[in-house]
C-alpha positions as CSV (number, residue, x, y, z in Angstrom):
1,X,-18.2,2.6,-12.4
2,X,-17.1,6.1,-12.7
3,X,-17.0,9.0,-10.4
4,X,-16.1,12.6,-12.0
5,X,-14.0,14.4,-9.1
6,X,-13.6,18.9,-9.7
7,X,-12.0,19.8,-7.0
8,X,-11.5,18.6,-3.6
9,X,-10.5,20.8,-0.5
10,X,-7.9,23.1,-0.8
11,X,-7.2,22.6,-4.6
12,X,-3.3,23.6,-5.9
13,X,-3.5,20.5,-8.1
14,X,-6.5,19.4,-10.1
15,X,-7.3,15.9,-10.9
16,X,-9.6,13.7,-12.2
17,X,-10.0,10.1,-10.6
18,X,-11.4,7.1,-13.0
19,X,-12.5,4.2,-10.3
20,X,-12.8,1.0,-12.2
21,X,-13.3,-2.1,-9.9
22,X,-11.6,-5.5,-10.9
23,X,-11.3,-8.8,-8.8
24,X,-7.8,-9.0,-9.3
25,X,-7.6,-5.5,-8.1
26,X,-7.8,-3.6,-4.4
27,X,-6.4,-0.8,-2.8
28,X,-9.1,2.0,-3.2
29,X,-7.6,4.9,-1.4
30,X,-6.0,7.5,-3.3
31,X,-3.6,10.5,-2.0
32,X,-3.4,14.0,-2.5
33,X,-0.8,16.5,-1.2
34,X,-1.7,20.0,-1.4
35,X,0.1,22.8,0.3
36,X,-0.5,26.4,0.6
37,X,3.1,28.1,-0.5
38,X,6.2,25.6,-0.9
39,X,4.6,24.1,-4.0
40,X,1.5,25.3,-5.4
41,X,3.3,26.8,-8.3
42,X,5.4,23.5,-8.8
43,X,3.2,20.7,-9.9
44,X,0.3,20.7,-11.5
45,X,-1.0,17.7,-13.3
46,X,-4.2,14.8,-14.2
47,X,-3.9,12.2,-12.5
48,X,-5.8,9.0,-13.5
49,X,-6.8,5.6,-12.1
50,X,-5.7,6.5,-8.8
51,X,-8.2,3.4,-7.4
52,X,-6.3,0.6,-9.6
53,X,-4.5,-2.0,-7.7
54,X,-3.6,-5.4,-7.7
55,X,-4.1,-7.5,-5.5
56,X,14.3,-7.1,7.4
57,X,16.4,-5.6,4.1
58,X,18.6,-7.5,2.5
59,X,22.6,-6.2,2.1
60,X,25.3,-7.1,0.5
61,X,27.5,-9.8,2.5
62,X,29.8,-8.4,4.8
63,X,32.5,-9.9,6.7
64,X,32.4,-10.6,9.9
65,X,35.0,-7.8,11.3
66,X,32.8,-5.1,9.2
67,X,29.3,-5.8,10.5
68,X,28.3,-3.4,13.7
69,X,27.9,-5.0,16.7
70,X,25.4,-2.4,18.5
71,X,23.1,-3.8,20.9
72,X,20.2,-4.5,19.7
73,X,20.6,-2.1,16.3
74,X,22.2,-3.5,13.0
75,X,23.2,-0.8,11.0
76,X,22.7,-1.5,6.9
77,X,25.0,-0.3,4.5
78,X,23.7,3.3,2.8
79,X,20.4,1.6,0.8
80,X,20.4,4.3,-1.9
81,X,24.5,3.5,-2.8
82,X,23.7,-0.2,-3.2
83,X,20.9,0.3,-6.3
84,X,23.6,2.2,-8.6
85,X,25.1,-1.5,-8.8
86,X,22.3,-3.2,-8.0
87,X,19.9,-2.3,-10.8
88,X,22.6,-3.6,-13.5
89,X,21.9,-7.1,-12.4
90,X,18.0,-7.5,-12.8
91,X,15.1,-6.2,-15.0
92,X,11.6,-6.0,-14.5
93,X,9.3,-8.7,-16.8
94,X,5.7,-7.1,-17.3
95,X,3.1,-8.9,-18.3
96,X,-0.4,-7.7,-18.6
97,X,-1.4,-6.0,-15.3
98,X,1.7,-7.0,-13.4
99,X,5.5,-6.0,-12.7
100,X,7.7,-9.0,-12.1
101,X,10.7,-9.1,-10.5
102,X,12.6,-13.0,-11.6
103,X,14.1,-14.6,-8.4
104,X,17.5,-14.0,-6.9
105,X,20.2,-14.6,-4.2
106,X,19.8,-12.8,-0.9
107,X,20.9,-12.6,2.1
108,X,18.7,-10.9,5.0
109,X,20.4,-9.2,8.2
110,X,19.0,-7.9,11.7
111,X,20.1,-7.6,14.6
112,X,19.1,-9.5,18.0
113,X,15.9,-8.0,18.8
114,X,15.2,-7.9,23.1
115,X,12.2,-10.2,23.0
116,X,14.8,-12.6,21.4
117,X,17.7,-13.0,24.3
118,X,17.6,-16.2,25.7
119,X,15.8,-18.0,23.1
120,X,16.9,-20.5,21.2
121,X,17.3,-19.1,17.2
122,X,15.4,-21.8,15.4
123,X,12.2,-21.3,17.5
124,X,12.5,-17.2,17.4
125,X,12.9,-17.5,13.5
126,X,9.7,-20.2,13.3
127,X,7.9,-17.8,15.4
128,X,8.3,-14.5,13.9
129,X,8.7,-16.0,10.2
130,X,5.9,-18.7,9.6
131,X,5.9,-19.0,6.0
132,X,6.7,-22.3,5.8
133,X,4.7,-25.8,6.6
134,X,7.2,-26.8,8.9
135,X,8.9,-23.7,9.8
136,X,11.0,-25.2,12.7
137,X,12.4,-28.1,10.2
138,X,13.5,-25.6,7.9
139,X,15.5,-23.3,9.8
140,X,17.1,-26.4,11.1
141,X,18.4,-27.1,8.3
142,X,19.1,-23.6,7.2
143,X,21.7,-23.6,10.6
144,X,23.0,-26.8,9.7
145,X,23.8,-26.3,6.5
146,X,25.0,-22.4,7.1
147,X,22.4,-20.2,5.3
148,X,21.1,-18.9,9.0
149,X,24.2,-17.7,10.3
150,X,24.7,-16.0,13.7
151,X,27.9,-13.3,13.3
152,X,28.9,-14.9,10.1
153,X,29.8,-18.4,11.8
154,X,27.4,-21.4,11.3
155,X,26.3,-22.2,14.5
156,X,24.4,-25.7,16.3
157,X,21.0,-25.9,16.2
158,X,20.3,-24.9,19.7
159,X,21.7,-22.0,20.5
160,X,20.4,-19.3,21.8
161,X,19.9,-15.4,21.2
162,X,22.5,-13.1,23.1
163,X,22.4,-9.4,23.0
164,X,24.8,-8.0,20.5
165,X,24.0,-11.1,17.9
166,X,23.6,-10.3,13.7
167,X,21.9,-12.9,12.4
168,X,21.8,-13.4,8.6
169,X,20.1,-15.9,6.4
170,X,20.8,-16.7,2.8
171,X,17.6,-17.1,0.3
172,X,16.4,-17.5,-3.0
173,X,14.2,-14.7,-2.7
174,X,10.7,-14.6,-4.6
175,X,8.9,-10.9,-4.4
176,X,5.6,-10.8,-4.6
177,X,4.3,-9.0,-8.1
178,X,3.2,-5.7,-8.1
179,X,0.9,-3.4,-10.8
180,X,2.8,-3.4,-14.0
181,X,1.1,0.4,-14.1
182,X,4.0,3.0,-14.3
183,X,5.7,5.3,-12.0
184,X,4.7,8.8,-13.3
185,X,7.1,11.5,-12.4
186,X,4.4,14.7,-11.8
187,X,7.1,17.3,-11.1
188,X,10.8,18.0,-10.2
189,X,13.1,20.4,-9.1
190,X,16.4,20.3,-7.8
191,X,15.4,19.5,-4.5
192,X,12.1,17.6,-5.1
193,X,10.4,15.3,-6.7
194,X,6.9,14.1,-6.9
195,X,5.5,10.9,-8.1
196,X,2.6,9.5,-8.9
197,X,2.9,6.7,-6.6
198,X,0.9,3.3,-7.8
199,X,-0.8,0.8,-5.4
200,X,0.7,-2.0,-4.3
201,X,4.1,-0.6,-4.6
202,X,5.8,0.4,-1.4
203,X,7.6,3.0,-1.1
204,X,10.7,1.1,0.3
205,X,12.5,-2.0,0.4
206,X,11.6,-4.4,3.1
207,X,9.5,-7.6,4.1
208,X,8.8,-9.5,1.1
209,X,9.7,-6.4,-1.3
210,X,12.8,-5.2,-2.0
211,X,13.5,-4.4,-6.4
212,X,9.7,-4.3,-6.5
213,X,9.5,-1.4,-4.8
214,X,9.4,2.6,-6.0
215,X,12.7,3.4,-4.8
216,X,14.4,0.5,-6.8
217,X,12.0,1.4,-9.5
218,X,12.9,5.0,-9.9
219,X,16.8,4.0,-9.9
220,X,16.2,1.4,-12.6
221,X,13.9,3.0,-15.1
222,X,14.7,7.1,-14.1
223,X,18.2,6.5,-12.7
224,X,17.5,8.9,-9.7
225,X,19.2,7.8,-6.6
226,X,19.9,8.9,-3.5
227,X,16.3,10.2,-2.5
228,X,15.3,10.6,1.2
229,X,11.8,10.1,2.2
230,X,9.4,13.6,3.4
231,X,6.4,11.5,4.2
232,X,5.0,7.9,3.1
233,X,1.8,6.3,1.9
234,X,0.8,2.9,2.2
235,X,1.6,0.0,-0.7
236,X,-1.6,-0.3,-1.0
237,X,-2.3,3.3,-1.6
238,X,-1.7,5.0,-4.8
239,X,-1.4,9.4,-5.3
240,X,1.0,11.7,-5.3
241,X,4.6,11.3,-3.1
242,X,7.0,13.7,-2.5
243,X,10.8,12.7,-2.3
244,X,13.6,15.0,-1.5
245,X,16.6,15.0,-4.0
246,X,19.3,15.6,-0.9
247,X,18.8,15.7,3.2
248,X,18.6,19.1,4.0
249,X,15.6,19.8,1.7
250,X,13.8,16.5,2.6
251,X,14.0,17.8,6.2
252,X,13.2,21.3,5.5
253,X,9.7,19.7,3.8
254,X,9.2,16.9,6.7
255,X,9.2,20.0,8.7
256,X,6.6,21.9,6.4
257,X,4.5,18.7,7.2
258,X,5.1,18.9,11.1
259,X,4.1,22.3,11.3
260,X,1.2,22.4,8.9
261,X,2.2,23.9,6.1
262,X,1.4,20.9,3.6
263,X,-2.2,19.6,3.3
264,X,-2.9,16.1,3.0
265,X,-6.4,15.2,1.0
266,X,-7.3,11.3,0.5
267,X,-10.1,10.2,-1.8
268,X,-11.2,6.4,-0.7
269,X,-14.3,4.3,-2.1
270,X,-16.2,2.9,0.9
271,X,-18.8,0.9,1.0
272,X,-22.6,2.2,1.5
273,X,-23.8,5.6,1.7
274,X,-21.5,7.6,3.9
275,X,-23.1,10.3,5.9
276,X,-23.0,14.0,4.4
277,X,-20.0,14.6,6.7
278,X,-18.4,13.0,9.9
279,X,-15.7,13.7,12.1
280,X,-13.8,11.1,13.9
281,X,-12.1,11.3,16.7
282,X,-11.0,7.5,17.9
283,X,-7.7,6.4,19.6
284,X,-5.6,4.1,17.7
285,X,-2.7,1.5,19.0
286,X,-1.0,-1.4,17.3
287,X,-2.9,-4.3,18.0
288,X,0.4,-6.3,17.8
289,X,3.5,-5.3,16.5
290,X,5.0,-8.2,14.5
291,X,1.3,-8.5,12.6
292,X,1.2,-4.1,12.5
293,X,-2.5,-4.3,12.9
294,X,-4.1,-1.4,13.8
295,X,-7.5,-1.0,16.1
296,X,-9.3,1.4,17.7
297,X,-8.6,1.2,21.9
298,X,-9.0,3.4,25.0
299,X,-5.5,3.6,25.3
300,X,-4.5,4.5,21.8
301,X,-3.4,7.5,20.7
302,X,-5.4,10.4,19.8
303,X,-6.7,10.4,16.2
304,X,-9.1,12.5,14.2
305,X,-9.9,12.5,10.5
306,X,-12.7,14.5,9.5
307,X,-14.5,12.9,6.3
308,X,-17.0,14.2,3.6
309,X,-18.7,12.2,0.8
310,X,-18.5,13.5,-2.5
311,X,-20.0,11.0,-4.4
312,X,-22.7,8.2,-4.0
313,X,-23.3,5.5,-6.4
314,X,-26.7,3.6,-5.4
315,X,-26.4,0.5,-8.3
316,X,-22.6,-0.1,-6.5
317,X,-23.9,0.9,-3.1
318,X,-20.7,2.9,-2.4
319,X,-19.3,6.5,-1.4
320,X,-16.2,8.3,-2.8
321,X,-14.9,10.1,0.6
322,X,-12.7,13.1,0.9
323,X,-10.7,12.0,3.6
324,X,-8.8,14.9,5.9
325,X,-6.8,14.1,8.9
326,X,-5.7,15.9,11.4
327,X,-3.4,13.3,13.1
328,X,-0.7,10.7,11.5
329,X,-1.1,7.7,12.5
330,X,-0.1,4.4,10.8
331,X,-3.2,2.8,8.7
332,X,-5.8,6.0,10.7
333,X,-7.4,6.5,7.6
334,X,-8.6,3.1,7.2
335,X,-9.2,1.8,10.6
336,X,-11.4,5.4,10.9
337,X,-13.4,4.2,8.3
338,X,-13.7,0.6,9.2
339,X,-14.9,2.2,12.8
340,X,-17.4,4.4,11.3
341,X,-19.2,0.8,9.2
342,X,-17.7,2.0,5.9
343,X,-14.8,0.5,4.8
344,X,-12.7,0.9,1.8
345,X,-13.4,-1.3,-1.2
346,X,-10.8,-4.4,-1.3
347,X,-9.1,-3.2,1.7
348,X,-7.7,-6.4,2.5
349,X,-6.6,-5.6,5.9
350,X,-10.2,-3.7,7.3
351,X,-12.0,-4.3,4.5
352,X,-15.7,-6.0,4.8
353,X,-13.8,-9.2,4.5
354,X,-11.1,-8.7,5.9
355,X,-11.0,-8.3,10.0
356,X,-13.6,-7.9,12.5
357,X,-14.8,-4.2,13.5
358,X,-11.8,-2.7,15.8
359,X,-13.9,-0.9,18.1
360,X,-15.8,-4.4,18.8
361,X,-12.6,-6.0,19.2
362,X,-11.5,-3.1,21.9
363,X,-14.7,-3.8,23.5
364,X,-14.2,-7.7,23.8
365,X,-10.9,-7.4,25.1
366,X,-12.0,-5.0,28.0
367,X,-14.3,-7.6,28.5
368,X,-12.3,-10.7,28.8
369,X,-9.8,-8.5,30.9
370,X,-12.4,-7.5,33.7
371,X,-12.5,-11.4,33.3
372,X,-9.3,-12.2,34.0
373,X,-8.7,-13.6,30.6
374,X,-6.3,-11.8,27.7
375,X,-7.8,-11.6,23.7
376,X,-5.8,-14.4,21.9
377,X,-4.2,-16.8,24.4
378,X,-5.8,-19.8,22.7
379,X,-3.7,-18.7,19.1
380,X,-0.6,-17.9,20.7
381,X,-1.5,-14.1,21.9
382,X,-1.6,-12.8,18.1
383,X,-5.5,-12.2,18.3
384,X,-8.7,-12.8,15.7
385,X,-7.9,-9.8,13.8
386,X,-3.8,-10.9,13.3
387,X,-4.9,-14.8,12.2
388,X,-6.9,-12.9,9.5
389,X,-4.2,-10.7,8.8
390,X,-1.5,-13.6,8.1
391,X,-4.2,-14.8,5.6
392,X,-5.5,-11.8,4.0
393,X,-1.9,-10.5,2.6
394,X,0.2,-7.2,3.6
């Protein structure tokens, strides 16, 4: 289907949106950053096929001498130095919709989280990284044969976490693919940039990405380095993204956003007819932190996003929204909308298929609390909504 967009809210840019829908494709929620003086005479531009989507950081090895031992914080060498040498050693295989990244060496570093202290290393590391049948067999022999190291020193099988620990484990890593669609550079001055940001592409390294993501992808195929983030969007959402070319103006413009002075606009394909207009106003907390999903609770923190359709299409039986909020929290967009019984097309996370309705699951754990009971102590404390999540994809 296609939707025909003029413009939207307070339009500096104008752009016209093509949504086609695809099985292997997801992610309908598009960005748009407008702002009333820093900018509006810097970019203008079309932007098309905003809707198309498919479907701890690594380092280099250091010794032992050179890696910080700072309670509880492991501090990476510079990320944006690394891809200057980096980007020699790899290229990106495309092949139809999708960007490849062929397999490599790596080696993973954190630093002893709190929760960790105490516990022996193999069942921390089965626990927080399930991604194998036998998670607990393999780390095993990951210790014994020295590819899980604790402070650069192979260590027995049973030991446990102490505060002050760096832990690093040697792969053969395997990224996920992303959309083979390009990275579209919109404007750029000598202290910005903005880009047309695909889905499925974060905007960092980290978790299962790390050269399939738009930092690495700029440095290999723009050779711009050294960028510092203003603001972020999801990987699963696609627009516009402003990067600053040096600290001092990616501050000054993180400050533009703090105090109002940049405009954020998001288009997203719901399902149903949404209402004319609605305003939201719903508390959000992380439902856990290792799974980073996102429901609506009492005890959240305040969120508003005030949304207007645009657009209904009654032989799809969906609603282009002009999404506005007024808050920033992580994933408020979409939890807003799963909250108000339209959710965003695909949304793996709170789509239709994806996870239960977070206001319900508030409800139900109030309930089995005035019970005496806690949501998720038959699946290890991780909830309904996170067993989804660990099946549904990031």
């Amino acid at each position: 289907m296609s939707f025909l967009l003029a413009r939207a809210g307070l339009l500096l840019l104008e752009i016209k949106i093509r949504l086609n829908r695809s099985g292997h494709l997801c992610a309908s929620l598009a960005f748009i950053v407008l702002q009333r003086v820093l900018i509006s005479n810097l970019f203008r531009t079309t932007t098309s096929d905003c809707f198309r989507s498919p479907f701890y950081k690594l380092h280099p090895v250091m010794s032992r001498s050179s890696r910080p031992q700072d309670k509880n914080r492991y501090i990476h060498p510079k990320e944006t130095s690394s891809w200057k040498e980096e980007i020699k050693v790899f290229d990106y295989v495309c092949t139809g919709n999708f960007r490849i990244v062929p397999p490599y060496h790596y080696e993973f570093g954190s630093s002893i989280k709190a929760r960790w202290i105490g516990r022996k290393l193999v069942e921390v590391f089965a626990q927080e990284f399930p991604h194998f049948d036998d998670s607990t067999s393999y780390f095993e022999e990951a210790m014994r044969k020295g590819r899980l190291r604790v402070n650069d020193e192979v260590t027995d099988v049973n030991y446990r976490c102490s505060d002050g620990d760096v832990i690093t484990h040697f792969v053969h890593r395997h990224e996920p693919p992303v959309t083979s669609q390009p990275v579209t550079i919109v404007g750029m001055t000598e202290d910005l940039i903005a880009v047309d940001k695909p889905g499925s592409l974060p905007v960092h390294s980290g978790g299962r990405f790390r050269r399939n993501s738009l930092v690495a992808v700029l440095a290999k195929e723009h050779g711009l380095f050294d960028l510092h983030t203003v603001h972020r969007l999801d990987r699963l959402t696609s627009g516009l993204l402003l990067l600053g070319r040096n600290a001092a103006a990616a501050e000054r413009m993180r400050q533009e956003f703090e105090g109002g002075g940049v405009q954020k606009r998001y288009l997203a394909r719901v399902v149903g007819c949404f209402p004319a207009e609605l305003r939201v106003e719903q508390p959000l907390r992380v439902g856990n932190a290792r799974e980073a999903l996102v429901e609506v609770h009492p005890e959240g923190k305040p969120s508003v996003t005030v949304m207007r359709r645009l657009v209904y299409s009654e032989a799809e039986d969906e609603s282009l929204v002009l999404c506005m909020p007024e808050t920033g929290r992580t994933h408020q967009i979409r939890v807003h909308l799963q909250w108000a019984g339209h959710a965003i097309v695909d949304d793996p996370l709170y789509g239709p298929l994806a996870v239960p309705d977070t206001a319900a699951a508030a409800e139900e754990e109030e309930q089995a609390a005035a019970a005496g009971t806690k949501r998720g102590s038959e699946d290890g404390g991780f909830g309904a909504a996170a067993k989804v999540r660990r099946g549904a994809g990031e």
